[in-house]
N, CA, C and O atoms as a GROMACS GRO file, in nm:
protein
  604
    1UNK      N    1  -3.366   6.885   9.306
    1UNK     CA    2  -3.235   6.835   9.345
    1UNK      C    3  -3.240   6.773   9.483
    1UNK      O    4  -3.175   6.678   9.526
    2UNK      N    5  -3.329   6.845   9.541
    2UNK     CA    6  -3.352   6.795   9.724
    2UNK      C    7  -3.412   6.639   9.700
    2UNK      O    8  -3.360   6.550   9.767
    3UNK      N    9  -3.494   6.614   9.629
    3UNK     CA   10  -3.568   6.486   9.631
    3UNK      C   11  -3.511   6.366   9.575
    3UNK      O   12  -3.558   6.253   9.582
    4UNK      N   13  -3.366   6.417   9.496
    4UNK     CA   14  -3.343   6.339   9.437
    4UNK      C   15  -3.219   6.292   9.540
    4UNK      O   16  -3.171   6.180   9.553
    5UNK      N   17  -3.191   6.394   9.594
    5UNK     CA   18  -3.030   6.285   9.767
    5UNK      C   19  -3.137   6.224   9.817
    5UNK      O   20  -3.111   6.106   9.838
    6UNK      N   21  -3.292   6.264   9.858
    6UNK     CA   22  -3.370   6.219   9.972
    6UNK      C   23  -3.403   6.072   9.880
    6UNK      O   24  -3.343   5.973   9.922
    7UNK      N   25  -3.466   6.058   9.795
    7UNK     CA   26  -3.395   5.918   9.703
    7UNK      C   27  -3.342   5.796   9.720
    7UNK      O   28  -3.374   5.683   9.756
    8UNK      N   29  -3.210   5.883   9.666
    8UNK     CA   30  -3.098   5.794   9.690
    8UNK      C   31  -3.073   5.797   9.830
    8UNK      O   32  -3.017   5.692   9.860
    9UNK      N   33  -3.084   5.850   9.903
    9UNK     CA   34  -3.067   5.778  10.038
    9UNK      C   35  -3.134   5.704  10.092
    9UNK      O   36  -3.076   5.631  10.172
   10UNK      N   37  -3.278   5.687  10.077
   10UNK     CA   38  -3.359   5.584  10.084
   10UNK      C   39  -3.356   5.484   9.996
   10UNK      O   40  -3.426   5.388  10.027
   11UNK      N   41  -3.321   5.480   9.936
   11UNK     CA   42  -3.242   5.363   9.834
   11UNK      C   43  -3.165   5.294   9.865
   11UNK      O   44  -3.152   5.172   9.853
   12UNK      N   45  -3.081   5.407   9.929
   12UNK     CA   46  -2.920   5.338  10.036
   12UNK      C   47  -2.995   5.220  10.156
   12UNK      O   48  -2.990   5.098  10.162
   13UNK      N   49  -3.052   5.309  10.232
   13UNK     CA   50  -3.103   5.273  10.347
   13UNK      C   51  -3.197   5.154  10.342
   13UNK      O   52  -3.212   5.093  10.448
   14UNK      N   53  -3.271   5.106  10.218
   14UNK     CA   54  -3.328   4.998  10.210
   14UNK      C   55  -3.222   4.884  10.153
   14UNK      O   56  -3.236   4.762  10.160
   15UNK      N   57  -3.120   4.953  10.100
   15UNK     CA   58  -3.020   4.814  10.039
   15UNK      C   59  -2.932   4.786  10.191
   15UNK      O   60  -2.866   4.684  10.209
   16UNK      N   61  -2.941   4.866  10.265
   16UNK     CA   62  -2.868   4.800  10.415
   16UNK      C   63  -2.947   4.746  10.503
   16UNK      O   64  -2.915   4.654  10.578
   17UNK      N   65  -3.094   4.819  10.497
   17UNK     CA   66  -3.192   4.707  10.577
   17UNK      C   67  -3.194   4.556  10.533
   17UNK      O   68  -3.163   4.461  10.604
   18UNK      N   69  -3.233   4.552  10.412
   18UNK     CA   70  -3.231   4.445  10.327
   18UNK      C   71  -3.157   4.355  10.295
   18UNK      O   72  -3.179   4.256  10.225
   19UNK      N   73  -3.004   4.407  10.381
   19UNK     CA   74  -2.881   4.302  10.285
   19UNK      C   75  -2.916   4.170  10.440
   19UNK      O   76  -2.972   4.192  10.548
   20UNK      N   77  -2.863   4.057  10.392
   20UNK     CA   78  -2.873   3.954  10.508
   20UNK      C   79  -2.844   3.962  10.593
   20UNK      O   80  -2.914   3.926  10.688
   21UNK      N   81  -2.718   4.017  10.607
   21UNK     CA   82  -2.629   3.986  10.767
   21UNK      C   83  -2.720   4.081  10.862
   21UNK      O   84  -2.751   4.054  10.978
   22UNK      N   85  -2.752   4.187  10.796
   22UNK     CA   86  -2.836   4.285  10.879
   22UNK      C   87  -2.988   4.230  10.916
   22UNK      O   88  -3.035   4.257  11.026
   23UNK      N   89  -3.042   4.175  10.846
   23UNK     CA   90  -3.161   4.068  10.893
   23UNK      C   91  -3.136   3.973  10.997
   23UNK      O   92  -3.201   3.972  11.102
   24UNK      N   93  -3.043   3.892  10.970
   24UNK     CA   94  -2.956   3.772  11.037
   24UNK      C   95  -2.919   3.839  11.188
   24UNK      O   96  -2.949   3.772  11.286
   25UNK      N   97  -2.854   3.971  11.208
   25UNK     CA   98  -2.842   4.004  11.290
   25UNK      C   99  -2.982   4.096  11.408
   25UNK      O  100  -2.967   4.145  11.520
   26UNK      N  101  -3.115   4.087  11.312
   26UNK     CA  102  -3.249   4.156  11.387
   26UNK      C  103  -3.302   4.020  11.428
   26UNK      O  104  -3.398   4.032  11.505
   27UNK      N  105  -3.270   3.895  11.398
   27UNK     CA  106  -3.348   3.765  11.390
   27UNK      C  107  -3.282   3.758  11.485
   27UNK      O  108  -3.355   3.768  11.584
   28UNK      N  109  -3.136   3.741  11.521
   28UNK     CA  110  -3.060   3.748  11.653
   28UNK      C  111  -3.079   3.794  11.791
   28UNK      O  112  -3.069   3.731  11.896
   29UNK      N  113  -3.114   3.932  11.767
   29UNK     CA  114  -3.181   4.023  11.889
   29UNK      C  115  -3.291   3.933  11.880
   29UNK      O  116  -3.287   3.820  11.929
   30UNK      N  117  -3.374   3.972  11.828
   30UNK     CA  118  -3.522   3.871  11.864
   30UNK      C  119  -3.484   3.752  11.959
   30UNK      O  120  -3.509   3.760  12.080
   31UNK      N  121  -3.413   3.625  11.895
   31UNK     CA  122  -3.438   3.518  11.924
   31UNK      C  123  -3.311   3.548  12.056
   31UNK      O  124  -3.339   3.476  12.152
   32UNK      N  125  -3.205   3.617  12.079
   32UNK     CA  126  -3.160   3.642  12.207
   32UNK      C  127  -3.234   3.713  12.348
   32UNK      O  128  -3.201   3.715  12.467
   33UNK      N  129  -3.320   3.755  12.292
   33UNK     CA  130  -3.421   3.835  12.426
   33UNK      C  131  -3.513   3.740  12.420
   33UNK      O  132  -3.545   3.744  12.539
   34UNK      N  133  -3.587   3.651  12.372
   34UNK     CA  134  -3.678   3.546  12.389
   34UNK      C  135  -3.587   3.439  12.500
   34UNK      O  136  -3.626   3.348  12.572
   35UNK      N  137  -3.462   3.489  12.477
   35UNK     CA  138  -3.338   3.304  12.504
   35UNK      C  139  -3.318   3.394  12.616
   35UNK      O  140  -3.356   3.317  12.704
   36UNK      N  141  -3.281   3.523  12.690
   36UNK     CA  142  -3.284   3.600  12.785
   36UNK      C  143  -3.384   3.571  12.863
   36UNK      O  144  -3.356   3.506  12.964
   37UNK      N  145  -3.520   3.609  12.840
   37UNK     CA  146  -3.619   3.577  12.896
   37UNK      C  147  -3.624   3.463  12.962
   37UNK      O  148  -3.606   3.454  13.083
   38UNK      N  149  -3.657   3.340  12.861
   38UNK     CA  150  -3.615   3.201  12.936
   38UNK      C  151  -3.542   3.159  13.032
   38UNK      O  152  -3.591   3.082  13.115
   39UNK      N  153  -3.397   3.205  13.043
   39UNK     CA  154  -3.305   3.184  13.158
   39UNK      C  155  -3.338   3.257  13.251
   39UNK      O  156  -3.331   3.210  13.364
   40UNK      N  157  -3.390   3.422  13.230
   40UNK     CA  158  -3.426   3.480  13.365
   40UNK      C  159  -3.527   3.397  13.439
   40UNK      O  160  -3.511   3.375  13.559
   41UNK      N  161  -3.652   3.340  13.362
   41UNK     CA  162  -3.736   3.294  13.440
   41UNK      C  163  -3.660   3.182  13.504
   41UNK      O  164  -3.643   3.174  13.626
   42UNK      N  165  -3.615   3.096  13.417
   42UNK     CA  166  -3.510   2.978  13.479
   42UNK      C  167  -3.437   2.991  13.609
   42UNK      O  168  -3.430   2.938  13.720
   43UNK      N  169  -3.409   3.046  13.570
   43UNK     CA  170  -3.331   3.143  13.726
   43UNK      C  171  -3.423   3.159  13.828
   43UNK      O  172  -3.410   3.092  13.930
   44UNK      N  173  -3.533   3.256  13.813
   44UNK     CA  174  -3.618   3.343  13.880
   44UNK      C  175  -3.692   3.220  13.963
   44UNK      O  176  -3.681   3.200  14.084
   45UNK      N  177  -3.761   3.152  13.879
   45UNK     CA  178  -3.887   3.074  13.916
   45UNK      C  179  -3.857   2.900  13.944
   45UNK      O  180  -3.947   2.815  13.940
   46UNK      N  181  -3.716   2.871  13.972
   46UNK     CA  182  -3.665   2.706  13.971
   46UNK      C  183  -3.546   2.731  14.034
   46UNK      O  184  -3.562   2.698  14.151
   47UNK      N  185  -3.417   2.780  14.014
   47UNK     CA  186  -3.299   2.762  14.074
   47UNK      C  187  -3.293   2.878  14.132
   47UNK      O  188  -3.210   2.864  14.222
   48UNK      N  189  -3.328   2.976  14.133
   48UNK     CA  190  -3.319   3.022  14.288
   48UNK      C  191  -3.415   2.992  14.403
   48UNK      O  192  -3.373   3.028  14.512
   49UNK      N  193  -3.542   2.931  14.401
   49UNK     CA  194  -3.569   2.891  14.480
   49UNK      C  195  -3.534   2.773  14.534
   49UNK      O  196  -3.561   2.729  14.646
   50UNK      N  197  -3.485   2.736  14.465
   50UNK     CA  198  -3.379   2.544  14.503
   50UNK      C  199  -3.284   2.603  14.621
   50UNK      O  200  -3.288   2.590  14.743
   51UNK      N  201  -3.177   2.689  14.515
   51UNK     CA  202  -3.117   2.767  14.598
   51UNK      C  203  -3.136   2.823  14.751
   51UNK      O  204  -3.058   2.833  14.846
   52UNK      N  205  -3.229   2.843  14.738
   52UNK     CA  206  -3.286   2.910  14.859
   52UNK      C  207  -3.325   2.825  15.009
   52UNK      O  208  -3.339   2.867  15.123
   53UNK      N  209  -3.336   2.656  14.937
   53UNK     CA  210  -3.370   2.596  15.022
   53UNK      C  211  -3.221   2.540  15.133
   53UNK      O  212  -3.216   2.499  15.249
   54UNK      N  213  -3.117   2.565  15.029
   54UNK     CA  214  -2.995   2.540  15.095
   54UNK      C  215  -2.954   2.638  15.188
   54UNK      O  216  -2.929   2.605  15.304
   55UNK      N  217  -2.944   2.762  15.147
   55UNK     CA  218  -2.923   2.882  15.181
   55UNK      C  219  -2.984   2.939  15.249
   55UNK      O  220  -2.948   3.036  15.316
   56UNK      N  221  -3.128   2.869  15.244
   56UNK     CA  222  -3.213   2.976  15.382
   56UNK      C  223  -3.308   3.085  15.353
   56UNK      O  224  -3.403   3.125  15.420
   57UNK      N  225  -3.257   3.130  15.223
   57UNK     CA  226  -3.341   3.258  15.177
   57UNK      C  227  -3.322   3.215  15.018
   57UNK      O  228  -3.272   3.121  14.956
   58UNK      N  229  -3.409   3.371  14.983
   58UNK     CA  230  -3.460   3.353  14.865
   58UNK      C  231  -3.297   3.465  14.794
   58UNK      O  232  -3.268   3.566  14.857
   59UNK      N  233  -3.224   3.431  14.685
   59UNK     CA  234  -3.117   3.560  14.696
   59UNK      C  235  -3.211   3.686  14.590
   59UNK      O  236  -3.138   3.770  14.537
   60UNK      N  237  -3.296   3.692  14.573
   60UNK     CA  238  -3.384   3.813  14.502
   60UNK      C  239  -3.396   3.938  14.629
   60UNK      O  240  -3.361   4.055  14.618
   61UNK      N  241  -3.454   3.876  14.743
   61UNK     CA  242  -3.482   3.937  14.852
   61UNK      C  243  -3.339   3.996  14.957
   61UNK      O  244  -3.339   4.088  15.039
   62UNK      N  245  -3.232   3.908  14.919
   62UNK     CA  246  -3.095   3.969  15.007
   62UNK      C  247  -3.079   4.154  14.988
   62UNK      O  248  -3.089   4.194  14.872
   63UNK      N  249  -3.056   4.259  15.096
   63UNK     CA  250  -3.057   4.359  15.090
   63UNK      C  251  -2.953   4.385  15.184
   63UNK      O  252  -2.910   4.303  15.265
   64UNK      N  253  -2.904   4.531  15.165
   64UNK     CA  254  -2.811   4.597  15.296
   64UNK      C  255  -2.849   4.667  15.287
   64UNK      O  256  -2.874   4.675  15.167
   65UNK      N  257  -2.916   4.827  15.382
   65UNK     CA  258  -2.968   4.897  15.422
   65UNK      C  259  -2.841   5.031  15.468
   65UNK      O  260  -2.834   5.062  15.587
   66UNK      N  261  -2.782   5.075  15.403
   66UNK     CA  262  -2.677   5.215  15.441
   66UNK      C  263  -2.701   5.309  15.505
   66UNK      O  264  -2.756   5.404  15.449
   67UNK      N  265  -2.662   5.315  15.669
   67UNK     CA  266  -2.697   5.462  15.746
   67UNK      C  267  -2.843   5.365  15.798
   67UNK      O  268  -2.868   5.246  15.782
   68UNK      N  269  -2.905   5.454  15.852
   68UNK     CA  270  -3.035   5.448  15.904
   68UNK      C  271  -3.097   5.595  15.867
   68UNK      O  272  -3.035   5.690  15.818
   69UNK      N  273  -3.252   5.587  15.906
   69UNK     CA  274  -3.372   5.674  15.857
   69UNK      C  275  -3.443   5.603  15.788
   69UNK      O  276  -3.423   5.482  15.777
   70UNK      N  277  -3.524   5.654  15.738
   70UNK     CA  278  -3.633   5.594  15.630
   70UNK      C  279  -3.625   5.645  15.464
   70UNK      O  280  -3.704   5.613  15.375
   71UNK      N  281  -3.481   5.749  15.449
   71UNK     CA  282  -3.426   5.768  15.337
   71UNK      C  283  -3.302   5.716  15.285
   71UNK      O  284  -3.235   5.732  15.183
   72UNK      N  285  -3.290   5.607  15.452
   72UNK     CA  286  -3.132   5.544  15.370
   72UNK      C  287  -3.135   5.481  15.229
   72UNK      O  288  -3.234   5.452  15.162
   73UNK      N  289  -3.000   5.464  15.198
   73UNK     CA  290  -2.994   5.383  15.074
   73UNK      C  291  -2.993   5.249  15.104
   73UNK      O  292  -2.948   5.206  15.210
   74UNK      N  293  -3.053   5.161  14.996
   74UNK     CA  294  -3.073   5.054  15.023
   74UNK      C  295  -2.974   4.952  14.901
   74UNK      O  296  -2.983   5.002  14.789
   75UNK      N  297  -2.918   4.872  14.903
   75UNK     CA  298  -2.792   4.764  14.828
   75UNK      C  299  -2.891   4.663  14.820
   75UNK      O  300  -2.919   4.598  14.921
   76UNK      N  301  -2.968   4.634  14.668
   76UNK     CA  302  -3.044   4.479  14.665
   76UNK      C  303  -2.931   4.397  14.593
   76UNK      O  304  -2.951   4.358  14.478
   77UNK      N  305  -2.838   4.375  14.646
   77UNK     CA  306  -2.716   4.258  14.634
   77UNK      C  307  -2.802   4.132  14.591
   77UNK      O  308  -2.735   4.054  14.523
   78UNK      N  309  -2.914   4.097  14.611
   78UNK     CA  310  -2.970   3.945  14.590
   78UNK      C  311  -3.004   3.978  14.442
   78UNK      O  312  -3.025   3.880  14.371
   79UNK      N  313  -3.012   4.085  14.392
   79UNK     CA  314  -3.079   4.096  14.274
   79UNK      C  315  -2.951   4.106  14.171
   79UNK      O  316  -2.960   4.074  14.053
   80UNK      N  317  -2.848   4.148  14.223
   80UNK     CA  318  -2.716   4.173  14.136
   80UNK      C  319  -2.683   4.031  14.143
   80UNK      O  320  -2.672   3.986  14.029
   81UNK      N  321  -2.660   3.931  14.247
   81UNK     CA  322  -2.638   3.780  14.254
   81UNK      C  323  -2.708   3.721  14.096
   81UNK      O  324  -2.659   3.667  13.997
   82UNK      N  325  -2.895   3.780  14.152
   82UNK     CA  326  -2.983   3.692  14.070
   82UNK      C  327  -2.924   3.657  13.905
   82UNK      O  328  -2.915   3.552  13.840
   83UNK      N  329  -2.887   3.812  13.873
   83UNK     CA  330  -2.832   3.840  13.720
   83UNK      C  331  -2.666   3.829  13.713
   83UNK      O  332  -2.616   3.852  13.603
   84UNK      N  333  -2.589   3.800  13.810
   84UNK     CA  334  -2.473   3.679  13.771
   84UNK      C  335  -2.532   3.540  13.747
   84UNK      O  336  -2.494   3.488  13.642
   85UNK      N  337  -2.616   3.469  13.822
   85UNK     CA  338  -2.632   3.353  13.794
   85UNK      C  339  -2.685   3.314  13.629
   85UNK      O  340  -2.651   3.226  13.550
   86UNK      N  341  -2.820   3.466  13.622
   86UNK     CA  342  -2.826   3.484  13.504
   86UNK      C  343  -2.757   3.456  13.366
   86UNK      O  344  -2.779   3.384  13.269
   87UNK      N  345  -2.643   3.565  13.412
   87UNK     CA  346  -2.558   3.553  13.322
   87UNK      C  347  -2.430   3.430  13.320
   87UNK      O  348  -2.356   3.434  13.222
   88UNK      N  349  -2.403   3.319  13.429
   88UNK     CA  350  -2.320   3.249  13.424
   88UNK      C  351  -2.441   3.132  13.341
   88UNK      O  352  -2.387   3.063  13.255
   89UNK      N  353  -2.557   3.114  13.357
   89UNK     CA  354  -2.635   2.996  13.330
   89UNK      C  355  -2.639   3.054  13.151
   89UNK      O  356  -2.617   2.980  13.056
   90UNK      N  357  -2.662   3.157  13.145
   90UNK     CA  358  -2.688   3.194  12.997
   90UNK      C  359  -2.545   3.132  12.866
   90UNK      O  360  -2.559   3.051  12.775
   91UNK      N  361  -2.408   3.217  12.910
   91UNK     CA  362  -2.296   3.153  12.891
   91UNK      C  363  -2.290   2.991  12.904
   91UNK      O  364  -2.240   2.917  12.819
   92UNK      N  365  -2.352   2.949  13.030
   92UNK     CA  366  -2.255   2.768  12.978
   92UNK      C  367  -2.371   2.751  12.839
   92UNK      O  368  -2.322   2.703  12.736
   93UNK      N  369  -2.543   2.796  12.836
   93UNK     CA  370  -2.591   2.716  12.743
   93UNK      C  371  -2.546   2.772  12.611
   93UNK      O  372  -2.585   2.709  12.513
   94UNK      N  373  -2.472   2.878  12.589
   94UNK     CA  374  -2.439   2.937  12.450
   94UNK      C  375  -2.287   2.843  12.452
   94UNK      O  376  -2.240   2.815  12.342
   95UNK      N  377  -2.210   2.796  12.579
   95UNK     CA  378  -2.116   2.765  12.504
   95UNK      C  379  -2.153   2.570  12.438
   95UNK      O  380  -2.111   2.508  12.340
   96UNK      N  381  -2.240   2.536  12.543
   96UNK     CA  382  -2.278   2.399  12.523
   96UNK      C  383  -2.311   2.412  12.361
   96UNK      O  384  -2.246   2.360  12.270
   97UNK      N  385  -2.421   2.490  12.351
   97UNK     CA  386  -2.447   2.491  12.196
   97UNK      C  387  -2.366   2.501  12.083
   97UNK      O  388  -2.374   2.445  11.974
   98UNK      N  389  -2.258   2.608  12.145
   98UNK     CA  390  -2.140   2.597  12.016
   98UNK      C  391  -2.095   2.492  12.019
   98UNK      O  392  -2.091   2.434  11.910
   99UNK      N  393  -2.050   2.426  12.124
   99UNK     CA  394  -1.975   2.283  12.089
   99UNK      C  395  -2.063   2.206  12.019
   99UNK      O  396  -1.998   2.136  11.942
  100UNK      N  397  -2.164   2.189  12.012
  100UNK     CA  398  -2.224   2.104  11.996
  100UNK      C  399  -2.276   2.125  11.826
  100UNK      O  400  -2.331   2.030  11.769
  101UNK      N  401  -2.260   2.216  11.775
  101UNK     CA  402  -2.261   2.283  11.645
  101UNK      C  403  -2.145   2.252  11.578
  101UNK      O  404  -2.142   2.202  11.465
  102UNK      N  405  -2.028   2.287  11.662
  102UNK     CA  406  -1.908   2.308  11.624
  102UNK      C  407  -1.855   2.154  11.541
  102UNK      O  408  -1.793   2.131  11.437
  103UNK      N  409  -1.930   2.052  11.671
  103UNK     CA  410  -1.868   1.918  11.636
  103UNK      C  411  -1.953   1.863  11.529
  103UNK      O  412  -1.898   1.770  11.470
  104UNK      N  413  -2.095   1.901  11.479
  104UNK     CA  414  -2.180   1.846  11.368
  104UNK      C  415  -2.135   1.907  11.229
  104UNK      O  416  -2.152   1.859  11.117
  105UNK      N  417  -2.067   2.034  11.270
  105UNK     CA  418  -2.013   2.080  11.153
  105UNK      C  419  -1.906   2.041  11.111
  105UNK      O  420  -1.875   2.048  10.992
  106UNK      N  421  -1.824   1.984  11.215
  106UNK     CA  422  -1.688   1.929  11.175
  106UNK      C  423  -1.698   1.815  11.146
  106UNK      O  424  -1.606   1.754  11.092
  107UNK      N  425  -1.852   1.744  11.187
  107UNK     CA  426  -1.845   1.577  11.123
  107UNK      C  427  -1.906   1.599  10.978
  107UNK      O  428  -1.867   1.536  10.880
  108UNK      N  429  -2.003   1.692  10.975
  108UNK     CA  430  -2.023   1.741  10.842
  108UNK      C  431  -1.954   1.790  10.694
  108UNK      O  432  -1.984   1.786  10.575
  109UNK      N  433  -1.824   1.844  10.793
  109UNK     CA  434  -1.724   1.906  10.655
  109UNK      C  435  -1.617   1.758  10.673
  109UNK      O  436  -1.552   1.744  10.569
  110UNK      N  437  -1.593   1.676  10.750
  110UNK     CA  438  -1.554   1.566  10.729
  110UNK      C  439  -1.557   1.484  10.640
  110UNK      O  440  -1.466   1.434  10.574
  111UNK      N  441  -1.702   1.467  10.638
  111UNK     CA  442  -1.811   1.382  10.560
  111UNK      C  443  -1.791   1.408  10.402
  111UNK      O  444  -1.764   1.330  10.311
  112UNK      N  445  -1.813   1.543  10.401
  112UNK     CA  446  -1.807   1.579  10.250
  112UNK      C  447  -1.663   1.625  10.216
  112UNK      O  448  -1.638   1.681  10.109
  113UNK      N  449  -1.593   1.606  10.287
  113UNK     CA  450  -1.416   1.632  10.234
  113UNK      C  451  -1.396   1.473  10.194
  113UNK      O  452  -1.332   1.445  10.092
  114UNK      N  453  -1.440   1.392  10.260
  114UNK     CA  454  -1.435   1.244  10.194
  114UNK      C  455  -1.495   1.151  10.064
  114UNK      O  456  -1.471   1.056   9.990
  115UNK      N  457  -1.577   1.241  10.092
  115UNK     CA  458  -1.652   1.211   9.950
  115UNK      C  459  -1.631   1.309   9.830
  115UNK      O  460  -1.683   1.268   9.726
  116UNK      N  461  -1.566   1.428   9.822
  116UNK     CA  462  -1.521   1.495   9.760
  116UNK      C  463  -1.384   1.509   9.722
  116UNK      O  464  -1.345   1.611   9.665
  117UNK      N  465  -1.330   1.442   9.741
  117UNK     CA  466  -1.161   1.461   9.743
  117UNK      C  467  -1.102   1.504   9.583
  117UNK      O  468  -1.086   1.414   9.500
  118UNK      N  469  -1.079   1.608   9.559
  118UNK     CA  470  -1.087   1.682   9.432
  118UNK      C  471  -0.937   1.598   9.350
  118UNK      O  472  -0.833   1.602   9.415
  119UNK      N  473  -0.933   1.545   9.246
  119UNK     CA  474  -0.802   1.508   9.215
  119UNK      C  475  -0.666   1.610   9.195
  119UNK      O  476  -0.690   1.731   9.185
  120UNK      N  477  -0.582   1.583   9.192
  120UNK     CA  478  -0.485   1.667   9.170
  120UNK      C  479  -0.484   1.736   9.081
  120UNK      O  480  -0.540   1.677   8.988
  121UNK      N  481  -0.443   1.860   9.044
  121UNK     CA  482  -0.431   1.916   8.939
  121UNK      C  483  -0.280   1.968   8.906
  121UNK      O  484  -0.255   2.025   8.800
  122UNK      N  485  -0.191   1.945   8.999
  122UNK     CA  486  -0.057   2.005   8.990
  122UNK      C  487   0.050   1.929   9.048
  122UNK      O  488   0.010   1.868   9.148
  123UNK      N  489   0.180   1.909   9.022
  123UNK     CA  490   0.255   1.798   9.126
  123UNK      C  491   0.410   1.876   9.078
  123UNK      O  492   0.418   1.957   8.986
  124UNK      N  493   0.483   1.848   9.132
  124UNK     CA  494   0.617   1.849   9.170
  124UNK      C  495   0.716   1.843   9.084
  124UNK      O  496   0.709   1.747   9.008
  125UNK      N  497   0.787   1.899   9.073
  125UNK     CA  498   0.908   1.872   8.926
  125UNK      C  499   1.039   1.800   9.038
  125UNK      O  500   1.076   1.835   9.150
  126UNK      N  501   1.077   1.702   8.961
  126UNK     CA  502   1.161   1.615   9.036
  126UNK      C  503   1.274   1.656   9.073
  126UNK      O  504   1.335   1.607   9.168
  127UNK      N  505   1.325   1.775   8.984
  127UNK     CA  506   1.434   1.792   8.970
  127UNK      C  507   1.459   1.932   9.030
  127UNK      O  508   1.555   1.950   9.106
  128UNK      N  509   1.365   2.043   8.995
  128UNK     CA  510   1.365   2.205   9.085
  128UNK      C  511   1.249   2.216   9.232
  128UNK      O  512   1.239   2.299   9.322
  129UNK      N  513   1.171   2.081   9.199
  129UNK     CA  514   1.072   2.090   9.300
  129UNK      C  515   0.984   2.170   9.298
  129UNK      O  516   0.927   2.190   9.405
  130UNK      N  517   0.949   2.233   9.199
  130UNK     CA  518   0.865   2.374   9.114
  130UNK      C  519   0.728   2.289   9.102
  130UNK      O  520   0.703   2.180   9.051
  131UNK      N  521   0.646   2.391   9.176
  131UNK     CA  522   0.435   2.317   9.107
  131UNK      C  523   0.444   2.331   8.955
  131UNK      O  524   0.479   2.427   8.887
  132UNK      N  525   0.408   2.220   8.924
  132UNK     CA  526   0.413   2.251   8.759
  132UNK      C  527   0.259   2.169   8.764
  132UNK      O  528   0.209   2.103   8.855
  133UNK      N  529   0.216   2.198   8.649
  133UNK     CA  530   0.056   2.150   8.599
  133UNK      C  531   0.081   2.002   8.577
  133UNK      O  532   0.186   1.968   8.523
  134UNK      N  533  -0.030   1.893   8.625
  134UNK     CA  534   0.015   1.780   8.613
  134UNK      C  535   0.018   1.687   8.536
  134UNK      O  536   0.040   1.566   8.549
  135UNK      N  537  -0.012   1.776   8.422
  135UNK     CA  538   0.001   1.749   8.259
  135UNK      C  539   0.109   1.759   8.167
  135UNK      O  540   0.115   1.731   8.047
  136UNK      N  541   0.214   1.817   8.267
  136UNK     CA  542   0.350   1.912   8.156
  136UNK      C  543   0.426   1.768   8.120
  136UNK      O  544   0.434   1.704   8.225
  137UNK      N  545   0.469   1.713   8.039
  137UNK     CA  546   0.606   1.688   8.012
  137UNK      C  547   0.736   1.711   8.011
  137UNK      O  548   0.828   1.630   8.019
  138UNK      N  549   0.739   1.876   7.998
  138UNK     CA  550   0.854   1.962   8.058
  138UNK      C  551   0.828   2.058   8.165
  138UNK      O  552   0.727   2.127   8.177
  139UNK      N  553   0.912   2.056   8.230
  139UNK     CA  554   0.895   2.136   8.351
  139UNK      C  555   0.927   2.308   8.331
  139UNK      O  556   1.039   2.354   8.352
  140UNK      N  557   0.817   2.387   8.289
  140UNK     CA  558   0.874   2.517   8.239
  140UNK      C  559   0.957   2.613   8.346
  140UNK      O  560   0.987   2.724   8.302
  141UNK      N  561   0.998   2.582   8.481
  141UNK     CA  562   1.123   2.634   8.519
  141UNK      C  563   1.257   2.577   8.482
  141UNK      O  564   1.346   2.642   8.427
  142UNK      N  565   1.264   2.468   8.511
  142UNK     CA  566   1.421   2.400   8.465
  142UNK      C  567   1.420   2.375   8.347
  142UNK      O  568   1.522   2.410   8.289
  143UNK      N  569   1.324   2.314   8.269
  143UNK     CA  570   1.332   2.308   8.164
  143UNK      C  571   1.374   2.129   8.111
  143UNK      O  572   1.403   2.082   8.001
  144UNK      N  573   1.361   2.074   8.235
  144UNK     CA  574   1.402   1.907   8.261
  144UNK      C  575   1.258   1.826   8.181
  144UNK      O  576   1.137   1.850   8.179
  145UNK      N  577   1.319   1.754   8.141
  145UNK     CA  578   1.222   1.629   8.076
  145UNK      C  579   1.155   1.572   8.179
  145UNK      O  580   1.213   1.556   8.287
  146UNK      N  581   1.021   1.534   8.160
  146UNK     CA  582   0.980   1.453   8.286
  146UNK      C  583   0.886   1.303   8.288
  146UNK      O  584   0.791   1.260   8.223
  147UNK      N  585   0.933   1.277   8.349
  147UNK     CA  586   0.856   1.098   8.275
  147UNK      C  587   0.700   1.160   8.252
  147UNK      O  588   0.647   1.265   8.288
  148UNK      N  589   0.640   1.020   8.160
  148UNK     CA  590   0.510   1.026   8.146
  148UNK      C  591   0.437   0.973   8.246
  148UNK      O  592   0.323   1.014   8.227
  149UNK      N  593   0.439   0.896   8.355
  149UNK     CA  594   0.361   0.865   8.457
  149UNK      C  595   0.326   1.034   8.576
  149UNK      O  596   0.373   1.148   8.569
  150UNK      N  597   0.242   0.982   8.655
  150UNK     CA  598   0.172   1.109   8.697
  150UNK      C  599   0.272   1.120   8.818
  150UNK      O  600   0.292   1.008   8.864
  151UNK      N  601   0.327   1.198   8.872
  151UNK     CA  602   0.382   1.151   8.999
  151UNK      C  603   0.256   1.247   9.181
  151UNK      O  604   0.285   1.220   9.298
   0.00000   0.00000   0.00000
């Protein structure tokens, strides 16, 4: 009886590994910590040292030092900077990309809403204004005669 929940729960557990969105979403992590990586170095190894040339310093290296001794606490503020810039450079390229998705998809479903334009299948009763099928002759709410042209 024990082997047979241990089973079916591994049964379970491979139909949720397995379903897409849950793949779709491990392909995600992956390809977001590769896209992480990139901007940190971006950051790290090009615009903050650009940065730096305006500014004077490097902001990795900015520190405040709390109290004195040789056990004070130390504030690496240049490093909390580093990972806003991080994170402001990461955001514009995720939002650049959506737009830029957003608008191929919308010229895309454009495209094929034009070339697809499904004919009618239902229209208007003249008289109750009721969807009727655009085949009826009589309009089965009112019960009104209705020309033979399509309207």
């Amino acid at each position: 009886m024990k082997k047979l929940k241990k089973s079916k729960f591994m049964d379970d557990f491979k139909k949720f590994i397995l379903r897409g969105n849950v793949m779709d979403m491990a392909v995600g992590v992956v390809v977001g910590g590769a896209f992480t990586a990139i901007v940190t170095s971006l950051n790290n190894d090009i615009l903050t040292p650009i940065l730096g040339i305006f500014g004077g310093t490097d902001f990795s290296y900015l520190t405040v030092t709390l109290g004195s001794g040789e056990n004070a606490p130390v504030l690496h503020y240049g490093n909390f900077l580093t990972a806003v810039i991080n994170f402001l450079i990461t955001a514009l390229v995720i939002f650049v990309m959506l737009r830029v998705i957003n608008k191929v998809m919308d010229k895309l479903s454009s495209l094929k809403g034009e070339e697809e334009a499904p004919a009618p299948t239902t229209k208007k009763c003249p008289y109750c204004m009721s969807e009727i099928d655009i085949k009826a002759t009589r309009c089965p709410h009112c019960t009104s005669v209705l020309e033979e042209k399509n309207e």
